[in-house]
C-alpha positions as CSV (number, residue, x, y, z in Angstrom):
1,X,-12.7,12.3,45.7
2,X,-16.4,13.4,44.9
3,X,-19.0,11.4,43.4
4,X,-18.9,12.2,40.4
5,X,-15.5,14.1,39.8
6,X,-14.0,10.4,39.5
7,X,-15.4,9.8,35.8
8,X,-12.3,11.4,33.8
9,X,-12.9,12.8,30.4
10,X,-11.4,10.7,28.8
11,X,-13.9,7.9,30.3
12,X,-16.6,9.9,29.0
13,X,-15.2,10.2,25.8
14,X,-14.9,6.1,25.6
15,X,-18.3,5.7,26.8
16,X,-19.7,8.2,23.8
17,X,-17.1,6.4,21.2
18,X,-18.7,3.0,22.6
19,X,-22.5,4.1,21.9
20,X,-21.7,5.3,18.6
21,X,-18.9,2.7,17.5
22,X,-20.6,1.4,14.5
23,X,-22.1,2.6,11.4
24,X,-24.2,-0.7,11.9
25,X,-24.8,-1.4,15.1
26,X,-24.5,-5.3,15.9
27,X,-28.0,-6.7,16.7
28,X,-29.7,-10.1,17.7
29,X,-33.3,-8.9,16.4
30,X,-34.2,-9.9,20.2
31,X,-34.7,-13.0,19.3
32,X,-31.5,-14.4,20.7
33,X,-30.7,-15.7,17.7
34,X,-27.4,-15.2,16.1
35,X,-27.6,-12.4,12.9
36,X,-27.7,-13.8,9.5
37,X,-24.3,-14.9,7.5
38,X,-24.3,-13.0,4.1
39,X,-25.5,-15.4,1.1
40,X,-23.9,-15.5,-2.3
41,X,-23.5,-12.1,-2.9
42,X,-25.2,-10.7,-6.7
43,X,-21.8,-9.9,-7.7
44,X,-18.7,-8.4,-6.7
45,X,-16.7,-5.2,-7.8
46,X,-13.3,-5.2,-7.0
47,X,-12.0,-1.7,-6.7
48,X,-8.7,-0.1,-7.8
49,X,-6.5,3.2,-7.9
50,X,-3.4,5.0,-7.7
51,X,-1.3,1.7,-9.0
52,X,1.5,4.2,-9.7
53,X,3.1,1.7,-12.5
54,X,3.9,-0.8,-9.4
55,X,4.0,-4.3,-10.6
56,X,5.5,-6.1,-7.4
57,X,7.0,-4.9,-4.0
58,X,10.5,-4.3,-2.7
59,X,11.7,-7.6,-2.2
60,X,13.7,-6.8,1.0
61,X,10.6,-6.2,3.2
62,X,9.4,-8.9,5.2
63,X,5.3,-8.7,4.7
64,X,5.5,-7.5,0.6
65,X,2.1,-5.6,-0.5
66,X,1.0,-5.2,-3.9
67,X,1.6,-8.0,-6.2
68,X,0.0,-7.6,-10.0
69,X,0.0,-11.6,-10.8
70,X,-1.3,-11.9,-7.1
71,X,-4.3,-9.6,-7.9
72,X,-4.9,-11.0,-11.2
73,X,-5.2,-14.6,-9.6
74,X,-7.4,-13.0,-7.0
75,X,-10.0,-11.6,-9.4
76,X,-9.6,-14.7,-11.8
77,X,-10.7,-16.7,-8.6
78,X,-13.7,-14.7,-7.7
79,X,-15.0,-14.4,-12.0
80,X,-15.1,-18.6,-11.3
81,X,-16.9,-17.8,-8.3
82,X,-19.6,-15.2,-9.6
83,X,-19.9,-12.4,-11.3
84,X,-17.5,-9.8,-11.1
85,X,-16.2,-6.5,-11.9
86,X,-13.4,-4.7,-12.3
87,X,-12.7,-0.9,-12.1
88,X,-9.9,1.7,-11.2
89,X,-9.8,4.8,-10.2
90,X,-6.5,6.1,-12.3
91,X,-3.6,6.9,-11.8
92,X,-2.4,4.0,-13.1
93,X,1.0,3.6,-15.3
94,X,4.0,5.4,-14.5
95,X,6.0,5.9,-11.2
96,X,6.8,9.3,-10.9
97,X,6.5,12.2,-13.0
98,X,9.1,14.0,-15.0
99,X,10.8,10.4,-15.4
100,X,14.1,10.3,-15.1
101,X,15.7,10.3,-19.2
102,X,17.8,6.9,-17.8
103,X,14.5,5.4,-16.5
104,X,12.3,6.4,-19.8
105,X,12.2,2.7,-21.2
106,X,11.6,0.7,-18.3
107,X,9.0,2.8,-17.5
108,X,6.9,2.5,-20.9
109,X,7.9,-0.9,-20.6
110,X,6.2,-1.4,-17.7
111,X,3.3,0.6,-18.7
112,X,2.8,-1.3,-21.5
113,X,2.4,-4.4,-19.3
114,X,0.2,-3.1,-17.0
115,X,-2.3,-1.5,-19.9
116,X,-1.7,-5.3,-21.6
117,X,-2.8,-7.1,-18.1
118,X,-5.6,-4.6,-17.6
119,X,-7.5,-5.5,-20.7
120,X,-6.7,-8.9,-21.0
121,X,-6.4,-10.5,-17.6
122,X,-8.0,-8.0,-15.1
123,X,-10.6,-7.3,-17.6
124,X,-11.1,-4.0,-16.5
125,X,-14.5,-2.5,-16.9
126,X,-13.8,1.2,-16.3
127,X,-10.8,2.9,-15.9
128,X,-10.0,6.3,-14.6
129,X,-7.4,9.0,-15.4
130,X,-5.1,10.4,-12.8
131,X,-2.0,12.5,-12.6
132,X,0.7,9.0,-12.9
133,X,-1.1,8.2,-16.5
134,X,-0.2,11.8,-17.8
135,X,3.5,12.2,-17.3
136,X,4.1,11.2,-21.0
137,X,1.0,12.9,-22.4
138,X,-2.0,11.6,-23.7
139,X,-0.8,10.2,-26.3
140,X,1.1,7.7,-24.0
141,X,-2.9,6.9,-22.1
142,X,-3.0,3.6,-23.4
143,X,-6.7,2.6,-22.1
144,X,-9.7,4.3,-22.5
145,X,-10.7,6.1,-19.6
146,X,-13.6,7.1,-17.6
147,X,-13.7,11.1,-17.0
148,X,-16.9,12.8,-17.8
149,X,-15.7,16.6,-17.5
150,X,-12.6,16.1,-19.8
151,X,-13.1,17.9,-22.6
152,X,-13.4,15.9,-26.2
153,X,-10.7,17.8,-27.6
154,X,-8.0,17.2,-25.2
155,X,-6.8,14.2,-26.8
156,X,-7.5,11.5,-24.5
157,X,-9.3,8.3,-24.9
158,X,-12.5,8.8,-23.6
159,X,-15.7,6.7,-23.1
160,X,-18.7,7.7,-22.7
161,X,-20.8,6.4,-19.1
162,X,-21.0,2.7,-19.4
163,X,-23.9,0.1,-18.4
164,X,-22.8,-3.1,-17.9
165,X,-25.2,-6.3,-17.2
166,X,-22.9,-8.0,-13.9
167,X,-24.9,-11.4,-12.5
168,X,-28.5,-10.1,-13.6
169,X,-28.0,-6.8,-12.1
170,X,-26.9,-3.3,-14.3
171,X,-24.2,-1.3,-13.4
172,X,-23.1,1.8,-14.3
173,X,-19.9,3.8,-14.4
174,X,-18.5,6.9,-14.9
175,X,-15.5,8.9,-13.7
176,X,-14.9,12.8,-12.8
177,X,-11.6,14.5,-12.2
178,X,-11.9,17.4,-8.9
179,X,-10.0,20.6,-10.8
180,X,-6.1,20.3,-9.0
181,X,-6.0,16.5,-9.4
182,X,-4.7,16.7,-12.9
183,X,-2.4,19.1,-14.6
184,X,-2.2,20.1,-18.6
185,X,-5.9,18.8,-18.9
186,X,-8.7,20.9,-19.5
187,X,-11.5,20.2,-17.1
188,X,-14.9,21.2,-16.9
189,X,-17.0,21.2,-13.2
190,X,-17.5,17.6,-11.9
191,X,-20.1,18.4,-10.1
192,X,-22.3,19.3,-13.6
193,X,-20.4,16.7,-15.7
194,X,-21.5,13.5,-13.3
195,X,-25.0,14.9,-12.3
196,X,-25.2,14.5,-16.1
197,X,-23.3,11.0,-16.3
198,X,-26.0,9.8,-13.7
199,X,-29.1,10.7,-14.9
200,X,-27.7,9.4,-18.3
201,X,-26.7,6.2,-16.3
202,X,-29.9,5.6,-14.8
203,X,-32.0,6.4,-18.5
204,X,-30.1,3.2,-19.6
205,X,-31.6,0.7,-16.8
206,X,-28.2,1.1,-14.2
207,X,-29.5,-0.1,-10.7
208,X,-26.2,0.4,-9.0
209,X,-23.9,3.8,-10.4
210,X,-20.4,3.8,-9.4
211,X,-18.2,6.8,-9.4
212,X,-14.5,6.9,-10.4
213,X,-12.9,10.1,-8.7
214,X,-9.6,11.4,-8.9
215,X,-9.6,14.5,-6.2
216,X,-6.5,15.4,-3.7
217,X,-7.6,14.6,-0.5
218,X,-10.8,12.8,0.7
219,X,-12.1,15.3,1.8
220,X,-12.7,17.4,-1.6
221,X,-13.8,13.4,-2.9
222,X,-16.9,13.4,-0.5
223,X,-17.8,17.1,-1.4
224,X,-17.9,16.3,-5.0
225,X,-19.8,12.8,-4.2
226,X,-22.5,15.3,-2.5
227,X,-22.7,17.4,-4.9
228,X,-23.5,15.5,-7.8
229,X,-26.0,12.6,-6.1
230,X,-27.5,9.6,-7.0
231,X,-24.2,7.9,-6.7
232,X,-24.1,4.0,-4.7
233,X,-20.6,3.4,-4.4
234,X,-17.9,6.1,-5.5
235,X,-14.1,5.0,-5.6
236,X,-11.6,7.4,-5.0
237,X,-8.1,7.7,-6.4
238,X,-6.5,10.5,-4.1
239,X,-3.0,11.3,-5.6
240,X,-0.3,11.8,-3.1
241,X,-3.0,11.8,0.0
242,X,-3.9,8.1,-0.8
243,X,-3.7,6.3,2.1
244,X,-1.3,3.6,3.0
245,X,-1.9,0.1,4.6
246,X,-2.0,1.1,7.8
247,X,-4.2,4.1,7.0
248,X,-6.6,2.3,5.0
249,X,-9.9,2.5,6.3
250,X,-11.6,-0.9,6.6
251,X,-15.3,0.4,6.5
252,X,-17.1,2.4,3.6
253,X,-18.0,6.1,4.3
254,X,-21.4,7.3,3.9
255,X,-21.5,10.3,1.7
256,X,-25.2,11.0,1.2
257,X,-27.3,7.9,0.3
258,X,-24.0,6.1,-1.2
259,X,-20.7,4.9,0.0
260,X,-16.9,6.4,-0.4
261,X,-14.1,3.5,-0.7
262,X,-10.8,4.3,-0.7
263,X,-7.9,1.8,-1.7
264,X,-4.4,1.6,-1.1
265,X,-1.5,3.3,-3.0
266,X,0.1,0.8,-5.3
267,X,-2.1,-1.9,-5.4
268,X,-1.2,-3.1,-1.4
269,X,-5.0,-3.1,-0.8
270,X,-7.7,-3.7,-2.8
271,X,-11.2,-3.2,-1.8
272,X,-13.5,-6.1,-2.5
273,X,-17.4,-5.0,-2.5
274,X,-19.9,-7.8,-2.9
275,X,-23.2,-6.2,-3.6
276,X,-26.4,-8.0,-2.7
277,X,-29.5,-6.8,-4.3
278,X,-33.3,-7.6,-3.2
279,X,-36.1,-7.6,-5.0
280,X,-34.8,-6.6,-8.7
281,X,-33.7,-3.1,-7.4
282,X,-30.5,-1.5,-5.4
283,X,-32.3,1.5,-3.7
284,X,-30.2,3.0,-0.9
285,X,-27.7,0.2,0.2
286,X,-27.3,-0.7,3.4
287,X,-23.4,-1.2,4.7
288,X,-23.0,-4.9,6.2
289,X,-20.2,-4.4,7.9
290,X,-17.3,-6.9,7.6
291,X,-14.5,-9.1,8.7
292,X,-11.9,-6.5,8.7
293,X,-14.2,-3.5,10.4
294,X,-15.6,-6.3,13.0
295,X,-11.5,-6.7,14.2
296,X,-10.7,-2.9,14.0
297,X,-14.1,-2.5,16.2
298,X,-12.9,-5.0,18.7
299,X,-9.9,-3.7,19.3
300,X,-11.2,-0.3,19.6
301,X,-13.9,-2.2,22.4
302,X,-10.9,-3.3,24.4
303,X,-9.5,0.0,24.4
304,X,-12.6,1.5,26.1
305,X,-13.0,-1.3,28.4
306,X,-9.2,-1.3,29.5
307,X,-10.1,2.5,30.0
308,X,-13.8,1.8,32.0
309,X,-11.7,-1.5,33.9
310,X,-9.1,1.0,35.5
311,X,-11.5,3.7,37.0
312,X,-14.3,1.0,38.2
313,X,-10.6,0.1,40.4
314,X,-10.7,3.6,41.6
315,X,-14.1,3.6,42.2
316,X,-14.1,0.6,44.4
317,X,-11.1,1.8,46.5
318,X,-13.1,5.0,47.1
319,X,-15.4,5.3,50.0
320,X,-17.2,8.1,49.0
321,X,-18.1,6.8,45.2
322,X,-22.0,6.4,44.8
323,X,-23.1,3.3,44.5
324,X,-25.4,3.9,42.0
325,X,-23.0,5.5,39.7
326,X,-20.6,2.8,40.0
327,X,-23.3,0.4,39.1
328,X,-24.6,2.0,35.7
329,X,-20.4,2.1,34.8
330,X,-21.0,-1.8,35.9
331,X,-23.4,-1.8,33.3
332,X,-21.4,0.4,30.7
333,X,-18.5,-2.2,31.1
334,X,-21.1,-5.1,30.4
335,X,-22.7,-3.9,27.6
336,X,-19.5,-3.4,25.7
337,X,-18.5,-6.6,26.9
338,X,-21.5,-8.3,25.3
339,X,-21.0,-5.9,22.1
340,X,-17.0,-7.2,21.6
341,X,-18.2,-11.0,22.2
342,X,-20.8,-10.5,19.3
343,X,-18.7,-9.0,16.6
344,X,-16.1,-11.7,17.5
345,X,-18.8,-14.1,16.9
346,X,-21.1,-12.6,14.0
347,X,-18.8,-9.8,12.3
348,X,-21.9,-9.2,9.9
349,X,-24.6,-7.1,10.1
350,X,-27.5,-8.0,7.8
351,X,-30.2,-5.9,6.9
352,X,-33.9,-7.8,7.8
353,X,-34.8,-5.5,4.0
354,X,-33.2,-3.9,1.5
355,X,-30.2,-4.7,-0.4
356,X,-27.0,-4.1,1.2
357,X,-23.1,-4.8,0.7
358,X,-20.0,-5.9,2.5
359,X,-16.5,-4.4,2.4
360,X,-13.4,-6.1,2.6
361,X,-10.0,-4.3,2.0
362,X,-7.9,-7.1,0.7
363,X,-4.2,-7.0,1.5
364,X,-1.9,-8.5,-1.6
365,X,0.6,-10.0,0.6
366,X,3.0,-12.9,-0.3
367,X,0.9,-15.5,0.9
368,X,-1.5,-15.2,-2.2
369,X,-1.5,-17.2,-5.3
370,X,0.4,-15.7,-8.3
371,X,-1.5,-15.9,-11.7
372,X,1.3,-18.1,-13.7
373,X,0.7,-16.3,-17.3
374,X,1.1,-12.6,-15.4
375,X,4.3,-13.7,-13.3
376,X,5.5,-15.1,-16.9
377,X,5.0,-11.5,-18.1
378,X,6.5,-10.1,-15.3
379,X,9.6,-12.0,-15.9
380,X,9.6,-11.0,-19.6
381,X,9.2,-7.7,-18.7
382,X,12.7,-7.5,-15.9
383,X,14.3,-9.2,-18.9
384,X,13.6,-6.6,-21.4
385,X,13.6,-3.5,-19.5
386,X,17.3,-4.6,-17.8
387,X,18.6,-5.4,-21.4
388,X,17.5,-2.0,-22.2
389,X,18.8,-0.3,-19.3
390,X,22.0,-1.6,-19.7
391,X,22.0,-0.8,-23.5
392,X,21.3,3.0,-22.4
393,X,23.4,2.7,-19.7
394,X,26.7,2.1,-21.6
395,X,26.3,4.9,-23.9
396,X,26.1,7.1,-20.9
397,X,29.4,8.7,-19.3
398,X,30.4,8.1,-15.8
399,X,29.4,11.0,-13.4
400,X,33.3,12.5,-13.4
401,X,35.3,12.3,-10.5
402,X,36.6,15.9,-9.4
403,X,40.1,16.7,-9.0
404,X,41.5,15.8,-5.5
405,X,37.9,14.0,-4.6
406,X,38.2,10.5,-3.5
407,X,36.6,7.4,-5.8
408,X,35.1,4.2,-5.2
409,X,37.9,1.1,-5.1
410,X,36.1,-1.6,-4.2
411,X,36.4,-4.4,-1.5
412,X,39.4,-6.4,-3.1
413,X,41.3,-3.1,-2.5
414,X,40.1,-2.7,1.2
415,X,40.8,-6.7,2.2
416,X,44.8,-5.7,1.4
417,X,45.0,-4.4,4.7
418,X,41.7,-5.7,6.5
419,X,41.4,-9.1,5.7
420,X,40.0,-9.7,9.4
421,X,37.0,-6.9,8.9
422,X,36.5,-8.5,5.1
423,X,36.4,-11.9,6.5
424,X,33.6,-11.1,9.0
425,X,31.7,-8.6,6.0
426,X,31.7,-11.7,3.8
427,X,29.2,-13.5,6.7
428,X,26.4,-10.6,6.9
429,X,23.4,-10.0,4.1
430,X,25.9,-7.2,2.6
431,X,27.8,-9.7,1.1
432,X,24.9,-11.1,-0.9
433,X,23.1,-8.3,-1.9
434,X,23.5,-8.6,-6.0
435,X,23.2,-12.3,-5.5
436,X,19.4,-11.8,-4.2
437,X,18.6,-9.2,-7.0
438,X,19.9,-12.1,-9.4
439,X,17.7,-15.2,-7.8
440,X,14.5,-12.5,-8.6
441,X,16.0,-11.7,-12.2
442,X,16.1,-7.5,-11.6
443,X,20.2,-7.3,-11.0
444,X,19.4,-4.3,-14.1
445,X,16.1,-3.4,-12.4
446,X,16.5,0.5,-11.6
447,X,13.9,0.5,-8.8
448,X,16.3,-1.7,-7.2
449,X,20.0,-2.1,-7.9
450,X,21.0,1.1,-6.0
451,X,20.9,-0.3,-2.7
452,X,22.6,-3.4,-3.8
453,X,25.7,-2.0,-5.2
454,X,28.0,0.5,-3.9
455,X,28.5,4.2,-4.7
456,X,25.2,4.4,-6.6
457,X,24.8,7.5,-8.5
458,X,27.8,8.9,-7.2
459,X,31.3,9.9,-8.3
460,X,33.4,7.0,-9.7
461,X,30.6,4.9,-8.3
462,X,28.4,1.4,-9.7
463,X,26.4,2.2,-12.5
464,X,24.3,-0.1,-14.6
465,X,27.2,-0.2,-17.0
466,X,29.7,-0.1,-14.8
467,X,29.3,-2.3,-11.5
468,X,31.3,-5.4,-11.2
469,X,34.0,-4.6,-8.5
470,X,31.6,-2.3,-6.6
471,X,28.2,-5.5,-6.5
472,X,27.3,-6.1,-3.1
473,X,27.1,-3.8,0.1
474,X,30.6,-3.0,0.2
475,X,33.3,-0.7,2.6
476,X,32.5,1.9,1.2
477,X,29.0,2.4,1.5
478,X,29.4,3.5,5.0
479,X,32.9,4.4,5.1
480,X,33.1,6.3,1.8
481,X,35.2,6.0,-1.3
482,X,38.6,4.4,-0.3
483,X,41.0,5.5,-3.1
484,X,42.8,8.1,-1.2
485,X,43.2,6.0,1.8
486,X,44.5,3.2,-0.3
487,X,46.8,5.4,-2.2
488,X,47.9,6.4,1.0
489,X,48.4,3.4,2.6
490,X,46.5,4.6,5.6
491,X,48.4,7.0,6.7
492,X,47.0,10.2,5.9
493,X,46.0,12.6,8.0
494,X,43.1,13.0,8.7
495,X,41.8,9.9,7.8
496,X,40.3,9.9,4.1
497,X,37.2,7.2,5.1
498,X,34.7,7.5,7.7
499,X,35.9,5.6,10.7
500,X,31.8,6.5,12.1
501,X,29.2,6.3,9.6
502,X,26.3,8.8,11.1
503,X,24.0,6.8,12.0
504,X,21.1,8.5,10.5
505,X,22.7,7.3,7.3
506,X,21.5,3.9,7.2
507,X,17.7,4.9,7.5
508,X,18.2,7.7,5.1
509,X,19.9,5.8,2.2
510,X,18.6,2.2,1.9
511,X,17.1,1.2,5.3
512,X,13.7,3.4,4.5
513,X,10.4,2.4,6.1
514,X,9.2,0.6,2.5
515,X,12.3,-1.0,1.6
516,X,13.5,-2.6,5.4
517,X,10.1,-2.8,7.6
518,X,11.8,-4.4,10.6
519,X,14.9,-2.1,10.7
520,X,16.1,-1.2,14.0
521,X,19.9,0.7,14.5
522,X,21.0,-1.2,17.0
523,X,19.6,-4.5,15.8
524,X,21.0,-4.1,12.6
525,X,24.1,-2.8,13.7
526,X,24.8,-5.8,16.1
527,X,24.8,-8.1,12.7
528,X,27.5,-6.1,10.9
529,X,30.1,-5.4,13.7
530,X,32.1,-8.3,15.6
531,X,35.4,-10.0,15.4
532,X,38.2,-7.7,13.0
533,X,35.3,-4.9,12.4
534,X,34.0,-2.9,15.2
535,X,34.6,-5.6,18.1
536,X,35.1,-2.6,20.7
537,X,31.5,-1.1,19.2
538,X,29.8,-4.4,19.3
539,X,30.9,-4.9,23.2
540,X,29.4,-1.5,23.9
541,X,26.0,-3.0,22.1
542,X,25.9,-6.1,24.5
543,X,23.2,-8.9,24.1
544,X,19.9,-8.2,22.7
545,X,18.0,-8.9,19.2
546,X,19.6,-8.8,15.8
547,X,18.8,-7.3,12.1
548,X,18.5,-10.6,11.4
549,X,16.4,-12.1,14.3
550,X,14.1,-8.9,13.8
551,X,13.3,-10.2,10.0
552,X,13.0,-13.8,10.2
553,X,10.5,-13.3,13.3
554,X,8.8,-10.9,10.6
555,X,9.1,-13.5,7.8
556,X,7.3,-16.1,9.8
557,X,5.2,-14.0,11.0
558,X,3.9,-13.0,7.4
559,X,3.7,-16.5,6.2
560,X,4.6,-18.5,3.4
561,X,4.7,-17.7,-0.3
562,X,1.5,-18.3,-1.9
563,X,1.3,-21.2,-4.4
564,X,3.0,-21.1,-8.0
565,X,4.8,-17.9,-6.9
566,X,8.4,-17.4,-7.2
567,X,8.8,-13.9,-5.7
């Protein structure tokens, strides 16, 4: 080896990562000293978008995000705290867009409880418009909204560039819309509208301007930041490019001399942004860093040092290394070291001037408190819309069953002949599938009830109408509809049910990534085979973990419910 051709890239690359790691770099002001906590900050914005008409999580995952009676609790206990505000970026009340005609009055149901929490609970200061408030039209907008190059005419709700007094400070907001966000609106350039909505923010005394943005990627949301200026903090609502949990990125982004936030889809995260202003004025804010960027740093440290740890092992075993080169690595490894104790010790960064902000990205998991009079709502609200539904439902006809196709029988039919393989179904979580939709109250909720039943949305399968001998996960979801092989008495030829199910099936249908976060094939598959069903396939699967060891390792993992919850 030569003396130098031992440094790999990629240590190089770690080494450049690690000088640059931090928007604010961690310091001691050489005094030895530890860094300042953060005081009480002068208040606190909490920041919204792309809600999507969610007002609670799948129930089936183990860690559920985005809670609306958890994040009206959350922002309750801050107001008693200090002064606070609310805004959103849009994109707020419906789902999907068309809606589905069977799925039309739960959805303007929920709507309607989500514009009714907004004002009332959430208090929302500004609001933006996005696609997912639009799929009815704007006559179905609800809220005034924030959206300075809509035109007057178009029929929306509008209001003009607010300034609001928040804990002795003024803040202003407006909102722009990048021109493919929206469709069916008539948009004027964003960049004009909010250099405009600015300027007439700052005439009325605003020491802190916040931008509402609805644009398609982030990347088109920082362009327009730059381009109008003069912005502090701009939140962005991102349609279908809106990050998930995982993706969410923990620190703010500097665009200019202000800050892009981005929250998650659906209300999962919600950034928090406690603003501390010196000396009666913002001018350019400084970003103090945070818990949740101090823990993504640190793990990005160990990384790099894992990295530096394994070539200084090289190094040593190599004769021919220079000693001096080994030692500045020495160093290198040291520093970073020193760096990852600091921020484990002092995750904040406070500026010795200036007024500056921290950033936390607030995860509504279950182990939050629930607003009582929201869950109340909440409840209402399943009650209603699954009255509804199954009013529609009835006057609807079955999807037909075509001549010589097979239908759906039902379990009772199957456990003639397989009263061993029904015996052993009735112990797994398929047999109490319905039974968990009716502890939560949304057996008629149609985000839900098709992976709880069986044959949903096919021929001579459950409906809402229609779904007493098919409740539960029965044969026949995996097998396929049984009345042939009934008929048949199991003796035709080729066999009318699938003996197999593929087992892509499982992830495909129900088992999806936001529905069944811990779901493994063979894991699950270990909890529904045994004794009189599949006892040659659940040899061949031996020992290892289960569907249902997976989740409750998951459950505990993700804590207890928080208090006066009950979902």
């Amino acid at each position: 080896m030569s003396r130098r051709a031992g440094v790999l890239p990629a240590l190089a690359a770690a080494l450049a990562a690690a000088a640059a790691c931090s928007k604010s770099e961690v310091k001691d002001g050489g005094s030895g000293s530890p860094p300042p906590q953060p005081g009480k900050p002068t208040f606190t914005v909490f920041a919204l978008a792309e809600l999507r008409g969610q007002i609670g999580p799948c129930g089936c995952t183990a860690d559920p995000l985005g809670d609306l009676s958890r994040t009206a609790q959350m922002i309750a206990d801050a107001r008693a705290a200090g002064p606070t505000l609310v805004v959103d970026a849009g994109s707020l009340l419906y789902s999907q867009d068309p809606i589905p005609s069977l799925h039309e009055t739960q959805e303007e149901l929920k709507a309607d409880l989500l514009a009714r929490t907004y004002r009332e609970d959430l208090a929302t200061a500004a609001l933006g418009l996005g696609w997912a408030d639009l799929p009815k039209g704007p006559a179905k907008v609800r809220l005034p909204r924030q959206a300075a190059n809509v035109a007057a005419d178009a029929g929306i709700p509008l209001e003009k560039p607010t300034v609001t007094a928040v804990g002795g400070a003024k803040v202003g907001v407006f909102g722009v819309i990048a021109s493919d966000a929206v469709k069916g609106v008539s948009l004027s350039d964003p960049a004009a509208a909010g250099k405009a909505a600015v300027a007439e923010l700052r005439r009325g005394g605003a020491q802190v301007v916040i931008a509402l943005v609805q644009a398609t990627s982030k990347k088109d949301a920082a362009a327009i930041v730059r381009a109008i200026g003069g912005i502090d903090f701009a939140v962005a609502g991102l349609g279908l490019a809106t990050p998930e949990p995982r993706d969410v990125e923990p620190e703010a982004t500097r665009v200019g001399d202000g800050w892009l936030v981005v929250p998650a889809d659906r209300g999962q995260v919600v950034s928090r942004i406690d603003v501390t202003l010196r000396g009666g004025a913002a001018g350019p804010l400084s970003d103090a860093v945070g818990t949740a960027a101090a823990a993504q740093k640190r793990a990005g440290i160990e990384k790099q040092l894992a990295a530096l740890e394994a070539d200084l092992a090289r190094f040593a075993a190599d004769k021919a290394a220079d000693p001096a080169f080994v030692r500045q690595k020495q160093g290198e490894r040291d520093r970073l070291v020193t760096q990852r104790d600091q921020l484990a010790k002092q995750p904040y960064v406070i500026p010795e001037k200036g007024s500056y902000f921290t950033l936390d990205q607030v995860r509504i998991n279950k182990t939050k408190a629930c607003s009582p009079k929201v869950q109340d709502a909440v409840t209402a609200f399943y009650r209603a819309a699954g009255e509804a539904n199954a009013k529609a439902a009835a006057s609807i006809k079955p999807v037909p069953v075509p001549a010589g196709q097979a239908t759906f029988v039902g379990n009772a039919k199957c456990e003639d002949c397989h009263d061993d393989a029904i015996a052993f179904w009735k112990q797994t979580r398929h047999a109490g599938a319905w039974e968990t939709l009716v502890q939560r109250g949304q057996q008629l909720d149609l985000d839900c009830i098709g992976c709880h039943v069986t044959g949903w949305g096919k021929p001579g399968g459950a409906t809402l109408a229609i779904n007493e001998p098919l409740r539960d996960v029965g044969c026949e979801t995996c097998h396929g509809p049984g009345s042939i092989h009934v008929e048949k008495g199991g003796n035709e030829k080729p066999s009318a049910v699938v003996r197999n199910p593929p087992q892509e099936m499982c992830a495909r249908e129900c088992h999806t990534k936001e529905h069944s976060d811990t779901f493994q094939y063979e894991a699950y598959l270990r909890d529904i085979v045994g004794k009189g069903h599949g006892d040659l396939i659940r040899g061949r699967l031996g020992t290892g973990a289960t569907g249902g060891q997976l989740r409750k390792a998951a459950l505990e993992k993700a804590g207890r419910m928080g208090p006066g919850c009950i979902r």
